[in-house]
N, CA, C and O atoms as a GROMACS GRO file, in nm:
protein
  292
    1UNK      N    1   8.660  12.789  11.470
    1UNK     CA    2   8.688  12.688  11.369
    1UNK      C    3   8.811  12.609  11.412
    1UNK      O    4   8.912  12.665  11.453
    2UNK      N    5   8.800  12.479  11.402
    2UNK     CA    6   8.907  12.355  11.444
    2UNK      C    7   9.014  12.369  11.336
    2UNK      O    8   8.990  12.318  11.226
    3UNK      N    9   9.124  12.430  11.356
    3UNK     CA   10   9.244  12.418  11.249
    3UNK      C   11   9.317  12.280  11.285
    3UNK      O   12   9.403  12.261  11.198
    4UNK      N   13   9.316  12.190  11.367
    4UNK     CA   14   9.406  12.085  11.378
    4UNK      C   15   9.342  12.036  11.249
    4UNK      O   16   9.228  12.045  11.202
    5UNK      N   17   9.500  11.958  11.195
    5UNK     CA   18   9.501  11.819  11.074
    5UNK      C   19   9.413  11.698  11.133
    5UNK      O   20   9.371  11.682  11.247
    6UNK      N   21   9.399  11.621  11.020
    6UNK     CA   22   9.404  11.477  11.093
    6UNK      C   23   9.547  11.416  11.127
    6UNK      O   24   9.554  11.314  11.195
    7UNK      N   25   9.655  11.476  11.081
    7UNK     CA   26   9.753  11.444  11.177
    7UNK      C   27   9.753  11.485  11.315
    7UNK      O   28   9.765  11.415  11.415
    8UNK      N   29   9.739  11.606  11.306
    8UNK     CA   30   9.760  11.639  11.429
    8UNK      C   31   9.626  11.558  11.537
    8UNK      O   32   9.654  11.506  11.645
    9UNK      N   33   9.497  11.563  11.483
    9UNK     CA   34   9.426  11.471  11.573
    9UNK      C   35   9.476  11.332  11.602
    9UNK      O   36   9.459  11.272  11.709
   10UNK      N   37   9.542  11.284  11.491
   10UNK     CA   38   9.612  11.114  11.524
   10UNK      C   39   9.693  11.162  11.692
   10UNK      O   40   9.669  11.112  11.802
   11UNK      N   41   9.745  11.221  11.674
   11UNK     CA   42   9.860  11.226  11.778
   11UNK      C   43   9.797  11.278  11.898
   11UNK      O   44   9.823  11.224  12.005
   12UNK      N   45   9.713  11.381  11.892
   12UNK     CA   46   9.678  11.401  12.000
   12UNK      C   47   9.538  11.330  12.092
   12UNK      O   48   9.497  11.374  12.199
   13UNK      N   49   9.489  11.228  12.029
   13UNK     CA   50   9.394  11.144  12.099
   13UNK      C   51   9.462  11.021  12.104
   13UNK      O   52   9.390  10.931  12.147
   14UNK      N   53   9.596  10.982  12.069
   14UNK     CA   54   9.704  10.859  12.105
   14UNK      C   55   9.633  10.758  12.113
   14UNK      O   56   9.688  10.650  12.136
   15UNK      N   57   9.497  10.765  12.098
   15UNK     CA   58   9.486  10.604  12.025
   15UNK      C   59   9.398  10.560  11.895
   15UNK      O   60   9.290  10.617  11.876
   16UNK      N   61   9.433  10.483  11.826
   16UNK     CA   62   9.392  10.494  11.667
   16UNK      C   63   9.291  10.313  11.671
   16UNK      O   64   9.326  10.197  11.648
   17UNK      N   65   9.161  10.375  11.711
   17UNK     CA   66   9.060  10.236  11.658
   17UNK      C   67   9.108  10.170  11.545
   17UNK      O   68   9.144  10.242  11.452
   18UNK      N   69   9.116  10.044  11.531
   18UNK     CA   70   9.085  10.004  11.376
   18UNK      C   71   8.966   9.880  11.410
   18UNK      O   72   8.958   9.786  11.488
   19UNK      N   73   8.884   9.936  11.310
   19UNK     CA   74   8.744   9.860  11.303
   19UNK      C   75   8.749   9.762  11.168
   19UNK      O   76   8.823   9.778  11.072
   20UNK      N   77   8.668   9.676  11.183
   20UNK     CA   78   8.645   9.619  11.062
   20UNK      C   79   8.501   9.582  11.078
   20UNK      O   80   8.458   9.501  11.160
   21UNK      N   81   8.425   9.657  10.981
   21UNK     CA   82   8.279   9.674  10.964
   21UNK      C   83   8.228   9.544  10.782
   21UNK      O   84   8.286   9.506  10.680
   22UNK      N   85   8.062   9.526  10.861
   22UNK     CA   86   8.012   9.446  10.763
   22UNK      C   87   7.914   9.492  10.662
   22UNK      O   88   7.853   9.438  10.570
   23UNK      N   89   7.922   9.657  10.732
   23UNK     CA   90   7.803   9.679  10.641
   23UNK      C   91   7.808   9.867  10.667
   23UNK      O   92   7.837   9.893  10.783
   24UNK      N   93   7.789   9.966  10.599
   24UNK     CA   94   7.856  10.054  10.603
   24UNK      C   95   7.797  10.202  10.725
   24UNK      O   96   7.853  10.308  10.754
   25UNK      N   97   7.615  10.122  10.787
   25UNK     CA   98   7.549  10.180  10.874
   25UNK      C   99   7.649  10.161  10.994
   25UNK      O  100   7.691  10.258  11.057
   26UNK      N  101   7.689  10.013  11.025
   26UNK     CA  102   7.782   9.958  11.112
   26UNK      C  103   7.927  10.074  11.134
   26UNK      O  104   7.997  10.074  11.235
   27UNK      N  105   7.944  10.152  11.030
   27UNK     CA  106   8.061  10.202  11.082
   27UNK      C  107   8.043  10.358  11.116
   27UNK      O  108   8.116  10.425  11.189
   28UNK      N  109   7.938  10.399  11.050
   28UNK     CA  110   7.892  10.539  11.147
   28UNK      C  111   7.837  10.502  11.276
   28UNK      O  112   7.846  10.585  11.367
   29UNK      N  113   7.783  10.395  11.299
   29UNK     CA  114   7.736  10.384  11.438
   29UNK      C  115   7.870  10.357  11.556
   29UNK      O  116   7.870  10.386  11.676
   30UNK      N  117   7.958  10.305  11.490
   30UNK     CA  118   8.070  10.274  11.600
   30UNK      C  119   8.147  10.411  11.558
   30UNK      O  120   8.233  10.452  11.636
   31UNK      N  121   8.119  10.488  11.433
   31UNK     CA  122   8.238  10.623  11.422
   31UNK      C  123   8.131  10.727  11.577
   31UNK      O  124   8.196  10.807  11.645
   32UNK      N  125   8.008  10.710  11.602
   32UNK     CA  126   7.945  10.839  11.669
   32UNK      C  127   7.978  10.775  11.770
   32UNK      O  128   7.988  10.856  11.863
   33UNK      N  129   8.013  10.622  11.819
   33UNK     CA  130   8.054  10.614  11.961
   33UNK      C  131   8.154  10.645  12.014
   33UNK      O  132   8.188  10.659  12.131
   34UNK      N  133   8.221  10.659  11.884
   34UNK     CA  134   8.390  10.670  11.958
   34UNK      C  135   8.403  10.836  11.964
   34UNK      O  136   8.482  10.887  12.043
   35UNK      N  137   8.315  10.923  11.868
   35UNK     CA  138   8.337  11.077  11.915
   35UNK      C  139   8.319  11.078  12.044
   35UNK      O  140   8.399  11.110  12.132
   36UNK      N  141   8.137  11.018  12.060
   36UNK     CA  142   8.067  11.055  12.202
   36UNK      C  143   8.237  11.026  12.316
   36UNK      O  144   8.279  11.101  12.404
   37UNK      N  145   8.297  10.897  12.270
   37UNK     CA  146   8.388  10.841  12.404
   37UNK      C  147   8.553  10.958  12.365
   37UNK      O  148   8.671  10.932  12.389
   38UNK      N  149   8.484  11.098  12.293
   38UNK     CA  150   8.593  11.154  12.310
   38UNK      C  151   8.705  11.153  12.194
   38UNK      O  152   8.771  11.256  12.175
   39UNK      N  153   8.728  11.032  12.112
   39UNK     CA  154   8.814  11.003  11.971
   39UNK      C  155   8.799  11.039  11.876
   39UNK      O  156   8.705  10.969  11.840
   40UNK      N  157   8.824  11.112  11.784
   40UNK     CA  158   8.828  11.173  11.639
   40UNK      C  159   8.885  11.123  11.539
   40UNK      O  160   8.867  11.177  11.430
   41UNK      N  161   8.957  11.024  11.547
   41UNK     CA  162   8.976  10.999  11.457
   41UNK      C  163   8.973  10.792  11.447
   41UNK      O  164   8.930  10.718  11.535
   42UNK      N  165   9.019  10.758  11.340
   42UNK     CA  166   8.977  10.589  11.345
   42UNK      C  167   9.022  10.513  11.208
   42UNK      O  168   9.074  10.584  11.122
   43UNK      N  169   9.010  10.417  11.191
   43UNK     CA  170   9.097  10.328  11.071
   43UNK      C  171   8.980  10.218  11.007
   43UNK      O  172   8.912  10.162  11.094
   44UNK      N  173   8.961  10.194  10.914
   44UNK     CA  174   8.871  10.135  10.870
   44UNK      C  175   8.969  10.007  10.817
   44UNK      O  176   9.072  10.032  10.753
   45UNK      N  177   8.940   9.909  10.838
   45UNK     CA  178   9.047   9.795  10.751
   45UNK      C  179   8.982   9.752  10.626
   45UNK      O  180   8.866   9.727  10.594
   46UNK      N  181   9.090   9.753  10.571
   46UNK     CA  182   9.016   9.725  10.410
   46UNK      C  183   9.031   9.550  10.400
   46UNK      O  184   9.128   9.493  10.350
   47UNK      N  185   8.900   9.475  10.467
   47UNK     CA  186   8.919   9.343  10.496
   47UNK      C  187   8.800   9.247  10.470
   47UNK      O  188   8.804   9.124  10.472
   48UNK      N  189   8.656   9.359  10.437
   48UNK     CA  190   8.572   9.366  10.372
   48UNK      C  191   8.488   9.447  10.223
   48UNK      O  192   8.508   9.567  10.207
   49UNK      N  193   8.429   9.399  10.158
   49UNK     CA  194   8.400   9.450  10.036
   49UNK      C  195   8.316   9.578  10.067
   49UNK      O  196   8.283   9.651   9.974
   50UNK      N  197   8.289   9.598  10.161
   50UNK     CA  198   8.224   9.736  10.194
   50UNK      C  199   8.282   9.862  10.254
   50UNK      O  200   8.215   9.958  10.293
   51UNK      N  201   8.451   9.846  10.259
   51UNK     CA  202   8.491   9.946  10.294
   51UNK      C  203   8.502  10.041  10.285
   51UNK      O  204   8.522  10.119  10.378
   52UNK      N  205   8.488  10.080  10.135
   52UNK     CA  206   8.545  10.200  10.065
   52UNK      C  207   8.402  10.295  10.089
   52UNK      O  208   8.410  10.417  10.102
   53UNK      N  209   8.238  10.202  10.093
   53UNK     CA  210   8.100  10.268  10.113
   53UNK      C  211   8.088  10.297  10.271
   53UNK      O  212   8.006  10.380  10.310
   54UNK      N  213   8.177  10.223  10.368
   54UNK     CA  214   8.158  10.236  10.490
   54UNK      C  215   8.235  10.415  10.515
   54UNK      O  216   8.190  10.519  10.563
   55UNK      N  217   8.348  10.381  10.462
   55UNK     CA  218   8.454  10.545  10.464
   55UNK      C  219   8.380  10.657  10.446
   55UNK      O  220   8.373  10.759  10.515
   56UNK      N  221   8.299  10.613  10.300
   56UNK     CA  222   8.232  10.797  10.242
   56UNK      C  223   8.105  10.792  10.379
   56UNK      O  224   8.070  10.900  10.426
   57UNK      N  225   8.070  10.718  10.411
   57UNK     CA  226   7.946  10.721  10.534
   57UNK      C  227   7.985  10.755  10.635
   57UNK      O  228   7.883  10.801  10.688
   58UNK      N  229   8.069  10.766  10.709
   58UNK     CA  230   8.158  10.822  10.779
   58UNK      C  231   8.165  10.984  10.780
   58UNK      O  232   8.114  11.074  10.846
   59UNK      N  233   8.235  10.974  10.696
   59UNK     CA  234   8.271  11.105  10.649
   59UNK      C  235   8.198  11.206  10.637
   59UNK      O  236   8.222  11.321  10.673
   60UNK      N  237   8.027  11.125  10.541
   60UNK     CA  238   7.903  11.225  10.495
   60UNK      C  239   7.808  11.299  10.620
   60UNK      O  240   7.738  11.400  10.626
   61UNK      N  241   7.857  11.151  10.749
   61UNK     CA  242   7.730  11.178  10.820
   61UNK      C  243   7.820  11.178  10.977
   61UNK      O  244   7.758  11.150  11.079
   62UNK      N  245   7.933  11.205  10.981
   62UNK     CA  246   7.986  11.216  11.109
   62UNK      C  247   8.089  11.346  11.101
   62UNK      O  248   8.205  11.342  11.059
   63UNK      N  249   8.032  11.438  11.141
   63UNK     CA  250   8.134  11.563  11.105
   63UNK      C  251   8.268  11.555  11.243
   63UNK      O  252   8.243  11.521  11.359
   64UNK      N  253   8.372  11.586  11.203
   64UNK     CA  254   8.466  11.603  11.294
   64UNK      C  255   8.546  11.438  11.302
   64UNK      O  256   8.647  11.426  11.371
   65UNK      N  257   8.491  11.324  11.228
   65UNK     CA  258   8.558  11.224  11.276
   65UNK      C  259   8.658  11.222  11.142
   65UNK      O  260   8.631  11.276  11.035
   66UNK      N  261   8.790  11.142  11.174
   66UNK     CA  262   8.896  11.196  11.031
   66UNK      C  263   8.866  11.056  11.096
   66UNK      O  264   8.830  11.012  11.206
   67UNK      N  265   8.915  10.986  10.916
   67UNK     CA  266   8.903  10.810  10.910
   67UNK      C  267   8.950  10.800  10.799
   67UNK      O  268   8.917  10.850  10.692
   68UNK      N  269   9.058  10.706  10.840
   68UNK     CA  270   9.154  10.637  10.759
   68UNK      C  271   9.150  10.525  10.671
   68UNK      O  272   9.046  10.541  10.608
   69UNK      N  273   9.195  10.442  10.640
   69UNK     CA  274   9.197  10.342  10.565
   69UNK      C  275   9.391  10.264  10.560
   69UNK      O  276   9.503  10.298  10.522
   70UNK      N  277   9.338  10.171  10.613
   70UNK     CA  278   9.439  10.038  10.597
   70UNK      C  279   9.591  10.129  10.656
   70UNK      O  280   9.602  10.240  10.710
   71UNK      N  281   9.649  10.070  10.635
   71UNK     CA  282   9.804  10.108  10.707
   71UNK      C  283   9.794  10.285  10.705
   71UNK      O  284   9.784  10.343  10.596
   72UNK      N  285   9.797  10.355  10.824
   72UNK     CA  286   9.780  10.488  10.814
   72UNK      C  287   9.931  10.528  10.829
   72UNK      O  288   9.965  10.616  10.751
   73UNK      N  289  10.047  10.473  10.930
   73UNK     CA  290  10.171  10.511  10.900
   73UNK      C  291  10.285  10.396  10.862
   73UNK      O  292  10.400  10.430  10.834
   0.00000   0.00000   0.00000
């Protein structure tokens, strides 16, 4: 079992995607590319009206990816 935080994943994959998605299929498909390329974690910008449905989709259907929302620090 993976005990790292999503802090601790922020820091240790040193680089933090931020996406801005149009539609909320759009952001599990770019969340499973960026596991496959190795990244766990990612930032969703709250810059469209579908963010908050893009996040829980994420979350429901990509196990292991931690995803943020808008200014993470």
């Amino acid at each position: 079992m993976n005990s790292a935080t999503p802090y601790d994943q922020f820091f240790s994959d040193r680089l933090l995607p931020a996406v801005t998605v149009t539609d909320s299929r759009q952001a599990v498909e770019i969340a499973k590319a960026l596991q496959e390329g190795g990244l766990s974690v990612m930032e969703i910008t709250f810059r469209t009206a579908v963010t908050m449905d893009a996040i829980q989709a994420v979350r429901e259907e990509v196990p292991g990816m931690s995803v943020g929302a808008g200014t993470i620090l």
